[in-house]
Each structure stands twice: as C-alpha cells, then as structure tokens.
C-alpha positions in Angstrom: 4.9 -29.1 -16.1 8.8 -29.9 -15.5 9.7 -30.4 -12.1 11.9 -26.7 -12.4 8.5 -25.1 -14.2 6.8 -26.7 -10.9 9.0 -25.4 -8.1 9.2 -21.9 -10.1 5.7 -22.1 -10.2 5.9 -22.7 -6.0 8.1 -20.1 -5.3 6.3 -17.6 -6.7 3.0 -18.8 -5.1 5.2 -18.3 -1.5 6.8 -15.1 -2.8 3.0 -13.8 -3.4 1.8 -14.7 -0.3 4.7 -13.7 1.7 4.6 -10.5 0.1 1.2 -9.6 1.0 1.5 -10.4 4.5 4.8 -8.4 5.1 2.8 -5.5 4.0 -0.3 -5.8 5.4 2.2 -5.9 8.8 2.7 -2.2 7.7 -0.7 -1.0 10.0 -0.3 -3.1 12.7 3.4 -1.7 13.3 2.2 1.5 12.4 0.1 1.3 15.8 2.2 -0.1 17.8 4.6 2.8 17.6 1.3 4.7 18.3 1.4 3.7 21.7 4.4 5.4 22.3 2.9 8.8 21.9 5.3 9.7 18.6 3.1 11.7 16.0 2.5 10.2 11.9 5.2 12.8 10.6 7.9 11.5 12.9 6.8 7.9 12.2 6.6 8.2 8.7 9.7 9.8 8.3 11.6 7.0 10.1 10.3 4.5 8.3 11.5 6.8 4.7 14.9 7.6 6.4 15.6 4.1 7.2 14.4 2.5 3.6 15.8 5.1 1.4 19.4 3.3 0.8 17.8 0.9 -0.3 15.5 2.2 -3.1 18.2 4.2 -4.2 20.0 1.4 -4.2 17.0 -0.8 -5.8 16.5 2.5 -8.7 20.6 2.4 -9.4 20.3 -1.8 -10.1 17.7 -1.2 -12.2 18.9 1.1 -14.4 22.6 0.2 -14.4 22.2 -0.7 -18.5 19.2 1.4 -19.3 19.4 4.9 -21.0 19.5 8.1 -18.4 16.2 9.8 -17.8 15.3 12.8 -19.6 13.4 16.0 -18.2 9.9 14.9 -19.1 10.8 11.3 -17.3 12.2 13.4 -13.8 9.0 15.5 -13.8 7.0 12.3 -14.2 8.9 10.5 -11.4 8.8 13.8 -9.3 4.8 13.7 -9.4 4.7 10.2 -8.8 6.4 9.7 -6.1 4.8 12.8 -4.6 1.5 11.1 -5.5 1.7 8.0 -5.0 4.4 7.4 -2.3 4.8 10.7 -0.5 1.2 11.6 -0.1 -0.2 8.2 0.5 1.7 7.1 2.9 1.7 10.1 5.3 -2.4 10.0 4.6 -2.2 6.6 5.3 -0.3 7.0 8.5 -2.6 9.9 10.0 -5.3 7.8 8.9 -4.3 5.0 11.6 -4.2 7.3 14.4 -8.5 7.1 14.2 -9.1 3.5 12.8 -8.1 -0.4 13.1 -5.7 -1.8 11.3 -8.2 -4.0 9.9 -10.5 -1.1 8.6 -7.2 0.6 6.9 -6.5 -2.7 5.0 -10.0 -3.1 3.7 -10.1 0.5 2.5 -6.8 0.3 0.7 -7.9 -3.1 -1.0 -10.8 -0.5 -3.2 -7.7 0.6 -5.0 -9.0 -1.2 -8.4 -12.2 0.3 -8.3 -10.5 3.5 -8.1 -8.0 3.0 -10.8 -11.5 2.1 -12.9 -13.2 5.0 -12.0 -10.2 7.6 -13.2 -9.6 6.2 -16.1 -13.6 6.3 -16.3 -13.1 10.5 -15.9 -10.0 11.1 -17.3 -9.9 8.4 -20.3 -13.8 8.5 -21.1 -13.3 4.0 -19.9 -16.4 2.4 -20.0 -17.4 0.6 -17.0 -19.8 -2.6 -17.6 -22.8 -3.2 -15.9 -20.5 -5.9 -14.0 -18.0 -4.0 -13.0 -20.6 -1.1 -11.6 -22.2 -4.1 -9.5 -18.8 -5.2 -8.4 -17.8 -1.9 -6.9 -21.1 -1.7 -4.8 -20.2 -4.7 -3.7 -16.9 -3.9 -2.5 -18.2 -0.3 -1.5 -21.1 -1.8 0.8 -18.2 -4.3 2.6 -16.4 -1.2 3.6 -19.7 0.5 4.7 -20.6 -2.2 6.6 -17.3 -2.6 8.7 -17.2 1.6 9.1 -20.5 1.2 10.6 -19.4 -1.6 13.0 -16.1 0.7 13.8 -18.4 3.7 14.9 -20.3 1.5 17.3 -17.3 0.7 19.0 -15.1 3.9 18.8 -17.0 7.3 17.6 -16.9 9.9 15.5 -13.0 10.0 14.9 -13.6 7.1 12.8 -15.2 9.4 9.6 -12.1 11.2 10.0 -9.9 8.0 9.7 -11.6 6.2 7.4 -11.6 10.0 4.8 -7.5 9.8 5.7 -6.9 6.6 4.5 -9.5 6.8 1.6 -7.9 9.6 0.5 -4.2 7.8 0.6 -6.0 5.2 -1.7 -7.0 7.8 -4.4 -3.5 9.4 -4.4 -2.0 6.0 -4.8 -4.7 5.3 -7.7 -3.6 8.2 -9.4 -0.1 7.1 -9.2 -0.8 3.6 -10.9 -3.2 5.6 -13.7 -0.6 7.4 -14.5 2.4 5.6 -14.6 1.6 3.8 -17.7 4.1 5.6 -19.7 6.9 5.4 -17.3 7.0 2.1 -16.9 7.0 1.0 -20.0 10.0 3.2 -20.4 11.6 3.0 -17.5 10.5 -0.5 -16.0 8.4 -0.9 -12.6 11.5 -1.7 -10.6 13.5 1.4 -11.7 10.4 3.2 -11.5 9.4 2.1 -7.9 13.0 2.7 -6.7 13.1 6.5 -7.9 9.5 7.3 -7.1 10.0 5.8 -3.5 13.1 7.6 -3.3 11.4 10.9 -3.8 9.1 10.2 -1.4 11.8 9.8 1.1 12.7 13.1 0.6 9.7 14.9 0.8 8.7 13.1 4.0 12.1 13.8 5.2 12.3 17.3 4.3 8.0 17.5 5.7 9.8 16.5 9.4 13.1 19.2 8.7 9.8 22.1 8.2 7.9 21.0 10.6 9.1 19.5 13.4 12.1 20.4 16.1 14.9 18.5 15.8 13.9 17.7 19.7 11.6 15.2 17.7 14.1 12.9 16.8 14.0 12.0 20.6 12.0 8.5 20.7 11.9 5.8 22.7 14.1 2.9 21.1 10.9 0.7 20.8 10.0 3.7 18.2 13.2 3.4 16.5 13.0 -0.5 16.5 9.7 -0.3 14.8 10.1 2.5 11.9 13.5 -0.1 11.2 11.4 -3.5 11.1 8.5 -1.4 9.0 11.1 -0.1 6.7 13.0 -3.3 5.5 10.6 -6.4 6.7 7.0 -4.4 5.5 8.6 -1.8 2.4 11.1 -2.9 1.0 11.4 -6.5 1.1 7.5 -7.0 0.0 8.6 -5.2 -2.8 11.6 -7.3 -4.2 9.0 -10.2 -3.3 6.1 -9.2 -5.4 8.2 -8.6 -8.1 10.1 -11.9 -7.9 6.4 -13.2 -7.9 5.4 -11.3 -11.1 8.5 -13.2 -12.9 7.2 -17.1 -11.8 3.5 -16.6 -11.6 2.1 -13.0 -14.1 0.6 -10.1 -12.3 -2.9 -11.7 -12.5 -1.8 -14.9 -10.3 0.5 -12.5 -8.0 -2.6 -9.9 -7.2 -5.1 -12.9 -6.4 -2.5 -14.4 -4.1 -2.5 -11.0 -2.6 -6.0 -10.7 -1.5 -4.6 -13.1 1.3 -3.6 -9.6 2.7 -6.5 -8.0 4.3 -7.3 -11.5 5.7 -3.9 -12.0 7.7 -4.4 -8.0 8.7 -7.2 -9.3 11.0 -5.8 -11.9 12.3 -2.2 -9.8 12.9 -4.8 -7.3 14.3 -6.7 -9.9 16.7 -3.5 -11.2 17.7 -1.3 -7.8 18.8 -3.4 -5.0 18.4 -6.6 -6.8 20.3 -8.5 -5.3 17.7 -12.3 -6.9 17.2 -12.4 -9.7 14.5 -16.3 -10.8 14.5 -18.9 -11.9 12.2 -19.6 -7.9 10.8 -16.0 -7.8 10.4 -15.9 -11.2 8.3 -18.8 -10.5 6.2 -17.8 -6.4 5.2 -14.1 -8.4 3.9 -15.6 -10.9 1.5 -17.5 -8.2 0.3 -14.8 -5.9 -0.2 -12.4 -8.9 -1.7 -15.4 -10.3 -4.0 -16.2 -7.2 -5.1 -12.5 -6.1 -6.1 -11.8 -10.1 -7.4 -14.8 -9.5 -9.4 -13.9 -5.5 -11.0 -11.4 -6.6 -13.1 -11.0 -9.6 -14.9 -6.9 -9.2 -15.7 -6.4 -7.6 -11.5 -2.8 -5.9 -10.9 -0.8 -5.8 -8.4 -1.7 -2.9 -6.0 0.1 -2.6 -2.4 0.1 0.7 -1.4 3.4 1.7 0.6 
C-alpha cells in the first residue's frame, strides 16, 4: 500500500467513525430538547426546516450532469422519502419521548434483519439457517435491554420501543426499495431529493397541525433542532459517503457499529441514562447478531 492508498485508507476509517457518532448524537439531542416541554412535531420539523437547504442543495450537486427525472423516478422519490425519511423520523422522534437513547439506537441497529426479512416476503429471499440464528440473536439483545428498561421506567416503554421499531421498518422499506433508483439516479442524488421531501411533509405535518403559536420555543430548542440538523443529518451524511469512496460499504457499515456503543456512553454522560452490565450484554447481542446477518453489511443510518 502507497503512502496516498494508506492515508486514503485512514481517512475513510475517521470519516466512518465520525460519521456514526454524529448520528447516533441524533437521540441524545432529541431529548434534550425534550426537556423543554416542545412536542416530536415541532422538533422534528425544526430539525427538517433547518437541513433542507442543504439537501436541496446536496440533490442539485448531484445531479448537475445527470439526465432530469422522469414521472416514474418522482413517484419513486415521492414514496421514499415519505417512507423512509418522513415517516421514520417523526416515528423515531415520538418514539424518544418513552425510551433511552440507548434503547432507540439498539432498535434501529435491527435494520438488516429487516431489510432480510422483506425481501424474504416480497422477493420469495431465502434466509439460511445462519442468518435465522443471527437475527434471534440480535432480537433476544433488544429483548433483553426492553426488559431492563421496564424495570426502571413502566409501561410507556412498549409504547416507545413499537414507535421506534416501527420507524425501523419504514426506513427498511425505503432501502428495499430503492434498488432501482439508485442505480439510476445515484445514492447522493437520491438521498438529497428523498430527504428533501421529507422536509416538506414534516413541514407541511406542523402547518396542519399545529398553531403557528408553536413556533414559540425557548432558544435552547432552536439551538438544538440547528446542531441536530447540520452536525447529526447532514454532515453524517456527506461523511459516510466520503467513507464509501476510500474504504467500500462493507468496511464503512462495520466501522459503524461503533454507533450504538458511543450512544451509551453520550447517553451516560448527558442524558444520565443507565449504562450497566444488562445494558452491555443486550448490545453485543444486537451488534453480533446484525455483524453476523449478512456477510456483504450496508450502510444503514436511519435519519
């Protein structure tokens, strides 16, 4: 290896790593603006309001020299960014009102064994005696930390826990289907247009539903939704894909199980949130398992 093959090699490692931390800082902003009694469909659109110039601007880079979408490609992007932008994140969001940030993370990390399991019912996939064994694995980690997070804080936590699982399956469904678009279209262009729809439906979700007394927050709100918006959305992005370039997807999504980890200890450290043995033992589970499901793993950060 050349020394430049060696320090591209290193910068993609740091851009992996650095990637997956800024996002997994997503949950523990998420409830810190919590504490300032602002509700998920304020917060989340803040955080779309003040990271939509930049996907548009990310979507218009993109596809500068490329060919202009045609119908099919809108409707495509249109239900993707619904899917898997849109609808997880504002699932996501309500989620964290009833759980740790910790117990988010570690539910979002099952995403491969979801992507697995639809393309199991849609596609007719096999799934090998491996893989099967690899998702109970994964499955009994988050088990075993929900049943920890019930001891501590109640019943809220099923509701919680069904939120953000259910932000994981819409996000699956956006990486099973988008296949087709991104091989036409490219995952940056792609990511910048579908995230750019989600802005305006969690924009236009505020405009319906909430009074425009709403807008009223306390500037530590504001503050927050900003540093969650460019630090843990969009920068993680233009990181992981930088990463892709030096390293391959496999490399950049093993890096990335770093993420879960540095949740607890973000978690620990501002959110006082309990990081003990049960928690330790229900992450290796969940991160062998989903190391283990696939043997080519993709990159999967949920917004």
């Amino acid at each position: 290896m050349t020394q430049t093959q060696a320090s591209k090699f290193s910068s993609g490692l740091l851009l992996a790593a650095a990637g997956s931390i800024a996002f997994s800082g997503k949950a523990i902003i998420v409830k810190l603006a919590y504490r300032h009694g602002v509700d998920a469909i304020t917060l989340v659109m803040f955080r779309m309001l003040f990271a939509v110039p930049f996907f548009i601007a990310m979507a218009w880079w993109a596809g500068r020299h490329q060919a202009p979408l045609t119908r099919n490609d809108w409707w495509g992007v249109w239900g993707l960014g619904f899917s898997g932008y849109y609808l997880s994140s504002y699932l996501d969001f309500l989620g964290l009102q009833y759980i740790s940030a910790s117990f988010e993370r570690l539910i979002l990390y099952l995403n491969p064994t979801l992507v697995l399991l639809l393309g199991w019912v849609l596609y007719k996939r096999k799934i090998t005696f491996r893989q099967g064994m690899a998702m109970a694995v994964s499955y009994s980690g988050v088990l075993l930390v929900f049943g920890h997070e019930v001891s501590l804080v109640g019943d809220n936590i099923a509701l919680g826990a069904l939120l953000v699982f259910g932000s994981a399956v819409t996000y699956a469904i956006y990486l099973t289907y988008s296949g087709q678009l991104v091989q036409r279209l490219g995952s940056l262009r792609l990511a910048g247009l579908a995230t750019t729809v989600a802005c305006f439906f969690c924009i236009l979700q505020f405009v319906l539903l909430k009074p425009l007394s709403a807008l009223n927050v306390e500037p530590d709100v504001m503050w927050l939704s900003l540093l969650n918006a460019i630090v843990c959305t969009v920068l993680p992005v233009l990181m992981v894909m930088m990463a892709i370039e030096r390293i391959g997807p496999g490399l950049t999504s093993q890096i990335g199980m770093i993420g879960p980890l540095s949740t607890l200890s973000m978690g620990a450290f501002f959110l006082n949130e309990t990081f003990n043995l049960w928690i330790l033992m229900g992450t290796v589970l969940v991160l062998g398992g989903v190391f283990w499901v696939t043997k080519a793993p993709k990159v999967v950060e949920p917004l």
